[in-house]
N, C-alpha and C positions, 0 to 999 in steps of 0.2 A: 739701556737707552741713553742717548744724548744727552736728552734734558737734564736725567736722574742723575748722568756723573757729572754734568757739570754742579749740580747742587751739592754733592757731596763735596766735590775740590769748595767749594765756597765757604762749608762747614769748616774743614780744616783748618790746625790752628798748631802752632809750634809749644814743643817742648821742651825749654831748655833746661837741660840735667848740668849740675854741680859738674858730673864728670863727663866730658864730650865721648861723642858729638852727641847736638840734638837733633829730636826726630820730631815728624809731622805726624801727628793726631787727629781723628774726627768721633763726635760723640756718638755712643750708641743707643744709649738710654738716660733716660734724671738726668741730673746734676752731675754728676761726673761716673760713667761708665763709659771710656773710649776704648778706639781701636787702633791700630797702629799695624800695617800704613793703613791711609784713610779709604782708601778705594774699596777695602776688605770688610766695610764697619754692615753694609748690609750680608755678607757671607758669616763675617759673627755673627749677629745677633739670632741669625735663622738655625746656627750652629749650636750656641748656648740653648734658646729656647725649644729646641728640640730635645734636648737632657733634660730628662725629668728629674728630680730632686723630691723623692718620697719619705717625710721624716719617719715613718714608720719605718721605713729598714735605715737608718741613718746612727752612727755610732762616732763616740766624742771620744778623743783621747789628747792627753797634755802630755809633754814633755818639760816643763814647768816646776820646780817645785820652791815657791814662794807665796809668802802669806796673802800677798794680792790677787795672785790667779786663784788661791784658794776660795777668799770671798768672794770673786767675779761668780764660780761655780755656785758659792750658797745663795749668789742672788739672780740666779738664773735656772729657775727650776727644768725647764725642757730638755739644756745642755745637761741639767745634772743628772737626769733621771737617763740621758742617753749615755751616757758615761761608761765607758768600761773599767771593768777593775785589771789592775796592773799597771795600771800608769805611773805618772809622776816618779813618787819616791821608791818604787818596786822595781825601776827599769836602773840593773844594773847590768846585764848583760845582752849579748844578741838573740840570746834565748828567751829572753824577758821578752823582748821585741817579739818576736816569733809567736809565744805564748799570747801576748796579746792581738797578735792580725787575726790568728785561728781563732780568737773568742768574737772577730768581724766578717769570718769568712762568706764569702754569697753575698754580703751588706757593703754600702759603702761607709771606709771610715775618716771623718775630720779628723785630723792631726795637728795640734797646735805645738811649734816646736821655734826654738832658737836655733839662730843658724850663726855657724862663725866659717867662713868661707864657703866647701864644697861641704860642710858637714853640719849634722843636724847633732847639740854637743844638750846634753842634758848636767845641770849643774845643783849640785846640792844645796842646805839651805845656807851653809857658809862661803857658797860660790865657788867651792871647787869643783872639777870635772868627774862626774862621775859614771860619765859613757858618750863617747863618740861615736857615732857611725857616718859614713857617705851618705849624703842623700840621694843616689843611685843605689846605693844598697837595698837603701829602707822601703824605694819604689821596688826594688826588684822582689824582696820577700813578700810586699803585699802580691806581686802580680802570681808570686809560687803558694800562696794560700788563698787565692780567689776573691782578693780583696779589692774594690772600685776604692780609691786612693784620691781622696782632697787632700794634702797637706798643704798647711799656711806656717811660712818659716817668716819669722820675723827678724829685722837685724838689730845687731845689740845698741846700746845705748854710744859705743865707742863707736864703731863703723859712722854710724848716723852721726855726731859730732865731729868727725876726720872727715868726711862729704860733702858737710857744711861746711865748712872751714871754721868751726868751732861757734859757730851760729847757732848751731841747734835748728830743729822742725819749729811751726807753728801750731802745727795738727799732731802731736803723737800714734802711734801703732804698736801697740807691745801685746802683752798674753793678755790682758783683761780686755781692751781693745778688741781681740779676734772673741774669746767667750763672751760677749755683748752680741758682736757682729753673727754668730753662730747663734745666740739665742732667737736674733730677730729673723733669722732665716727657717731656724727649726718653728717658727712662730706662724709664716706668712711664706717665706718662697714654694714654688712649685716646679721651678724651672732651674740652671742652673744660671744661666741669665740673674733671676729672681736674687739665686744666693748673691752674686757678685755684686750687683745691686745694693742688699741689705750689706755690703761693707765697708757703702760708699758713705760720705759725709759732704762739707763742704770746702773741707779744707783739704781732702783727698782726693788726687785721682787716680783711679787705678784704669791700667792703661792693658787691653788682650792683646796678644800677639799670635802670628798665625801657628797652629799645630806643629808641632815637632816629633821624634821617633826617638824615643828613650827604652833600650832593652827589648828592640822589634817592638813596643809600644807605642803607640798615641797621645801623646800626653801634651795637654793642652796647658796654657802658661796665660797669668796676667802677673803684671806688678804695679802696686801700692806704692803712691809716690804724695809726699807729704813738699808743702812750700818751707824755703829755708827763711827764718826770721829777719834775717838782712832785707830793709827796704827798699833799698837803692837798687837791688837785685831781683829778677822772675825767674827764681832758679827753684828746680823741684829733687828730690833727693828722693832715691828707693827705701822705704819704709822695711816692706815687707813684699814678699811674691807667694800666689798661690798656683799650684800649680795641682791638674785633677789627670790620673791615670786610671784607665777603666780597666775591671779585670777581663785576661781574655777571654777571644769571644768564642775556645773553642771547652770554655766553663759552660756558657751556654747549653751549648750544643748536645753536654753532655748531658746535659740537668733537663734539658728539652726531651733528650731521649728517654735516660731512665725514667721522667715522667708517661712518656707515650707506653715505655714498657709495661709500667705499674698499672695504664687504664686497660691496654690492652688483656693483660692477666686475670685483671677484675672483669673485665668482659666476657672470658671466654665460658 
């Protein structure tokens, strides 16, 4: 309707990123859930809130392994109790990987991971590297084990200081950060909206963008964008990106039928 878009263009409001160009924003929900472009922020929100978000099938994994993310887990009982084993310090291979999607398969699983360019880079407790993989990869084995896929890749402490131009954030985002964000979602969201939501603060804005097709997937994208300390400057730096891949829909279909199979058998 007329009226409607022109309220929307009124909402809108600029975003200017450390690294060009900037882009035009409009909010979707609270304090800071936007969309980007603003014309799309009613197509989100009716898009997110229609993904249900059931912490009952909802499964926690870290790619993390430091003393911090460890206590974020001990004081966050929902995320701990969802927890799968194999994470962290077990994941030394892609078969580690693998071993862990199958222990989420048919569920969806949060993935909280470091990222150092296109790769999700898991780092020991002395900070060397001790498994890389593509973050195309790691969506495509969830999609080959039946796995609906949150992953939240954060960026390292160097990225985010070379973006500021050595300013540094006001608002931080790292692995305890998302294990908080993940517990107040496993707490209260019901939507995925809800999730997004619970990872908002005020020093954040995490900004959805429209669907993308990653591996004949779907795969839906926001990013977490923290303010640079520089006063003189309203400039926002990418924190972190989440980004959610559903397993296919012809997992469904299968799971739909051997069901129909199973009642009809028992019926005859």
């Amino acid at each position: 309707m007329p009226g409607s878009e022109a309220s929307y263009r009124g909402l809108a409001e600029p975003l200017i990123t450390a690294i060009p160009p900037p882009s035009v924003i409009a909010k979707i929900k609270g304090c800071c859930l936007y969309g980007r472009p603003p014309h799309m922020t009613l197509a989100f929100s009716k898009e997110l809130s229609d993904k249900q978000f059931n912490k009952k099938r909802v499964k926690v994994a870290s790619l993390f392994i430091d003393s911090g993310t460890s206590e974020a887990f001990d004081n966050a009982p929902l995320a701990r109790a969802a927890r799968v084993k194999g994470d962290s310090e077990a994941l030394k291979t892609e078969a580690d990987l693998v071993n862990l999607l199958e222990a989420s398969k048919g569920l969806t699983l949060v993935l909280l991971a470091h990222v150092e360019g296109s790769d999700y880079v898991v780092l020991n407790s002395s900070k060397q590297e001790q498994l890389r993989m593509p973050i195309k990869t790691v969506r495509s084995l969830a999609r080959q084990n039946n796995v609906s896929l949150i992953d939240i890749g954060c960026e390292t402490t160097k990225a985010i200081t070379e973006e500021s131009f050595g300013f540094g954030v006001m608002t931080r985002y790292n692995s305890i950060e998302a294990v908080m964000s993940v517990e107040k979602a496993l707490s209260n969201a019901k939507t995925h909206q809800d999730f997004l939501v619970s990872m908002s603060s005020e020093g954040l804005k995490i900004v959805v963008d429209p669907t993308y097709f990653e591996n004949q997937l779907p795969t839906s994208r926001a990013t977490v964008y923290s303010k640079v300390k520089d006063v003189t400057q309203n400039l926002w730096v990418k924190v972190a990106q989440v980004s959610t891949t559903e397993m296919p829909a012809s997992w469904y279909v299968k799971t739909g039928r051997a069901m129909a199979d199973f009642w009809d058998s028992v019926w005859k």
